[in-house]
C-alpha positions as a Markdown table, in Angstrom:
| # | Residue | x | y | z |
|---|---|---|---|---|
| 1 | Unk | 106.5 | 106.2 | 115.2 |
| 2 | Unk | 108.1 | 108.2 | 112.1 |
| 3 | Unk | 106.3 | 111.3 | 111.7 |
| 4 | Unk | 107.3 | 113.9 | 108.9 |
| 5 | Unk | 107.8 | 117.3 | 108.3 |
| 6 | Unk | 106.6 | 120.1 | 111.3 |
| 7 | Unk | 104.6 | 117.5 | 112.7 |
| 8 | Unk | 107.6 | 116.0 | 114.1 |
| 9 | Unk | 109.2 | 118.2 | 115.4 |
| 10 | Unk | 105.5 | 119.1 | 117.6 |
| 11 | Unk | 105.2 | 116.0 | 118.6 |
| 12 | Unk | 108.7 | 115.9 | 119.7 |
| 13 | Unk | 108.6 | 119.2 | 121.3 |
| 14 | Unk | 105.2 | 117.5 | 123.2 |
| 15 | Unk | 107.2 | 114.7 | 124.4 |
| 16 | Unk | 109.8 | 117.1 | 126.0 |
| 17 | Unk | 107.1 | 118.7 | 127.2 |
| 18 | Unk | 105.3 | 115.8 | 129.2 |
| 19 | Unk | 108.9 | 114.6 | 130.0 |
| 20 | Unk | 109.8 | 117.3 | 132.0 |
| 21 | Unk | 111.8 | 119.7 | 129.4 |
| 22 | Unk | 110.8 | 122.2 | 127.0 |
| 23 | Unk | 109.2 | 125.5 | 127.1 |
| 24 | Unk | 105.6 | 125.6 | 126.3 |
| 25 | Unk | 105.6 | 129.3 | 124.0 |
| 26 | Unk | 107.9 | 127.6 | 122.0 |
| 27 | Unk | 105.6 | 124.3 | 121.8 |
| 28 | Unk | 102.5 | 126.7 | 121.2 |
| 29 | Unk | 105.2 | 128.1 | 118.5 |
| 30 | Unk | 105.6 | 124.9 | 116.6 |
| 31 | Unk | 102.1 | 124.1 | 116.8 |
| 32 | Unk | 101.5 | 127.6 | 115.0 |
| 33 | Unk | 103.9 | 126.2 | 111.9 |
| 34 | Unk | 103.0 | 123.0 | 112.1 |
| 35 | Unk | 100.9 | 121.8 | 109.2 |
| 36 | Unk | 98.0 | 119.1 | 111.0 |
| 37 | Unk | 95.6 | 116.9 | 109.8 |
| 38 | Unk | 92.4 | 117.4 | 111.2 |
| 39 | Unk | 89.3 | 114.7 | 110.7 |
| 40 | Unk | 86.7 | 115.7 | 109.0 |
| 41 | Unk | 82.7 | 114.4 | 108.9 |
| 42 | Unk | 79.9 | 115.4 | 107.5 |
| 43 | Unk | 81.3 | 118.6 | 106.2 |
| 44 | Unk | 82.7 | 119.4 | 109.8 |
| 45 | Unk | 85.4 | 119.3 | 111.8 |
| 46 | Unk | 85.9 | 116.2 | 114.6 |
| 47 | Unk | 85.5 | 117.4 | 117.6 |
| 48 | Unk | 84.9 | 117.0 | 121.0 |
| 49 | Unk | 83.7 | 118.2 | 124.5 |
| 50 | Unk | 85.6 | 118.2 | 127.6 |
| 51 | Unk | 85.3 | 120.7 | 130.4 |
| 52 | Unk | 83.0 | 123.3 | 129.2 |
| 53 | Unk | 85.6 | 123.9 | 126.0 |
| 54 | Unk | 84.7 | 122.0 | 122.8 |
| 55 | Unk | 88.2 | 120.5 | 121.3 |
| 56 | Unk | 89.3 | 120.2 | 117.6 |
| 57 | Unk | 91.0 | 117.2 | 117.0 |
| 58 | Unk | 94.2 | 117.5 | 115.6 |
| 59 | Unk | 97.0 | 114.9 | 114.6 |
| 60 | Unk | 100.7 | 115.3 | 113.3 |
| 61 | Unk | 100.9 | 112.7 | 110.9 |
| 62 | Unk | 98.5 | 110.1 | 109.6 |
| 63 | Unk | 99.7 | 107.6 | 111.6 |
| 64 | Unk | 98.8 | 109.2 | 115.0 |
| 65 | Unk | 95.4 | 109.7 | 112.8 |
| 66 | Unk | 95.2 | 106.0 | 112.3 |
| 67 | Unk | 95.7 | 105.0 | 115.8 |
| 68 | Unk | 92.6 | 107.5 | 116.4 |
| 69 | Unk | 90.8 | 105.9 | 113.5 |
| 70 | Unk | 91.5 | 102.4 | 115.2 |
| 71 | Unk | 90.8 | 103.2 | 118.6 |
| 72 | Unk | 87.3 | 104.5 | 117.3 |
| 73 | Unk | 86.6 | 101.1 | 115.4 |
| 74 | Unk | 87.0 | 102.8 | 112.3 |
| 75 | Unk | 90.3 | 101.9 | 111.2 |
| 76 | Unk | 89.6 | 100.3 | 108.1 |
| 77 | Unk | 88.1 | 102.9 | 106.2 |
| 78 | Unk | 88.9 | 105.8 | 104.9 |
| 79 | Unk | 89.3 | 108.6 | 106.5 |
| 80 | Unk | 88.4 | 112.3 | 105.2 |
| 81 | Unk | 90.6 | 114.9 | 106.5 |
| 82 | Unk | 91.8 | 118.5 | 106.0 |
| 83 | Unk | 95.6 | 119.9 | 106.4 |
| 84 | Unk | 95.4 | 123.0 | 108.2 |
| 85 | Unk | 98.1 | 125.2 | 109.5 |
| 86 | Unk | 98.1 | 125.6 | 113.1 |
| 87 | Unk | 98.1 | 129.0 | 113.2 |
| 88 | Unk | 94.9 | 128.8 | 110.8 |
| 89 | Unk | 93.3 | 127.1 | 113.4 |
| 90 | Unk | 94.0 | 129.0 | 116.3 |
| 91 | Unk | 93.7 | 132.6 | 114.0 |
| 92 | Unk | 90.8 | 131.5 | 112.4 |
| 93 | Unk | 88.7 | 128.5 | 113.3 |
| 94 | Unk | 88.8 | 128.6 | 117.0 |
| 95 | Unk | 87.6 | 132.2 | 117.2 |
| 96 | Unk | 84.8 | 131.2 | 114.9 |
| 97 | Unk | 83.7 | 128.5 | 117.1 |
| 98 | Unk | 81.6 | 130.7 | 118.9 |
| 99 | Unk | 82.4 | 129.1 | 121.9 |
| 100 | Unk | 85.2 | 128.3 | 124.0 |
| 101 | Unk | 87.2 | 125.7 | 121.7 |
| 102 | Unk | 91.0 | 124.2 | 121.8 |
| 103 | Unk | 93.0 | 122.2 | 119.7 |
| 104 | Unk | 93.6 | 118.6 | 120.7 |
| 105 | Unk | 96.8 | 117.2 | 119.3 |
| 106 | Unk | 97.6 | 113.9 | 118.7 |
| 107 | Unk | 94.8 | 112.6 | 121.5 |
| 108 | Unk | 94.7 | 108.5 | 120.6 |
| 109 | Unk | 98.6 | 108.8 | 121.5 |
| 110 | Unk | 98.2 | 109.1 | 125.6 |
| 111 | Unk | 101.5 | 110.3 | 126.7 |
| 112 | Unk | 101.7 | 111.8 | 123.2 |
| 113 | Unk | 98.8 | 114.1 | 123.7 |
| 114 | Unk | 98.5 | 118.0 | 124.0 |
| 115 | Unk | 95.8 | 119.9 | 124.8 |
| 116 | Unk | 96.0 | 123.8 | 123.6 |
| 117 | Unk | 93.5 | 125.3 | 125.4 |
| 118 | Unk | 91.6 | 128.6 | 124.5 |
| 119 | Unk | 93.7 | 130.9 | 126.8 |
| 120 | Unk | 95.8 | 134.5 | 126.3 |
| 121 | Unk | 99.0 | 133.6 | 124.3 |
| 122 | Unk | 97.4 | 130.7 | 122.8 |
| 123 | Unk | 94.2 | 131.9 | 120.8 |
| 124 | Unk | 93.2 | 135.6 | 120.2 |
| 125 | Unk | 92.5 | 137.4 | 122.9 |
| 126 | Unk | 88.7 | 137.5 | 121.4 |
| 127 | Unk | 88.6 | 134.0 | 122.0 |
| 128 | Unk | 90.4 | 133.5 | 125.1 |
| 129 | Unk | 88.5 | 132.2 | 128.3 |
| 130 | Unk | 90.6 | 134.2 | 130.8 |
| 131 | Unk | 91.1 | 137.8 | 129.0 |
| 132 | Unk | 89.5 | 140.9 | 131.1 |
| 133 | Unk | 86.3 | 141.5 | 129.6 |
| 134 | Unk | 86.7 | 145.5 | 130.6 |
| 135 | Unk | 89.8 | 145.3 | 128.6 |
| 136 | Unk | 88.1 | 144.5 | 124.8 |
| 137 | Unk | 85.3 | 147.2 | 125.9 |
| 138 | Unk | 84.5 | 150.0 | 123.0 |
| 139 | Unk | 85.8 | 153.6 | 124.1 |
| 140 | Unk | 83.4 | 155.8 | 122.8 |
């Protein structure tokens, strides 16, 4: 698989990763540069629910896309998608969820796959499942 641009070097930072190697700030790091296509329909975003967090699908290339496009019976046509910034989505989209919500990268590619989930030093504290809610109480 040739991917281009920051995409590749995520998804090579992932394999590290899930080989053994790496350090995961700087993987959350390159996911913030990294510029990913996300699927779109009906307006939306693809996404997806897994244990209580709803996941926005991500992919680093449009090849990973297509193997998500195949796996889903859909890979002859075309499909719409956005290129977003990493950082967007964890600055901007997740928080706006308004629910607990993760990026899923590259998930047709099994051992490829990352899940960013909507923790502390990942998404903004606002939108992070574990912070203290004491901590982002007003002071009056």
């Amino acid at each position: 698989m040739v991917v281009d641009g920051a995409g590749a070097t995520l998804a090579e930072r992932i394999a590290r990763y899930r080989g053994g190697a790496g350090d995961p700030r700087a993987m959350v790091g390159e996911l913030r540069r990294a510029a990913l296509l996300v699927p779109l329909d009906s307006g939306g975003m693809w996404t997806g629910r897994l244990g209580g967090v709803r996941w926005i699908f991500a992919f680093t290339g449009e090849e990973s896309l297509a193997r998500f496009a195949r796996g889903r019976g859909n890979g002859q046509q075309a499909w719409e998608y956005a290129e977003l910034l990493g950082a967007r989505l964890l600055d901007e989209v997740v928080p706006g969820m308004g629910e607990p919500a993760g990026i899923a990268v590259d998930v047709a590619d099994g051992d490829g796959a990352m899940l960013f989930p909507p923790v502390l030093w990942i998404v903004p504290e606002s939108a992070a499942v574990d912070r203290d809610p004491d901590d982002s109480a007003e002071v009056g």
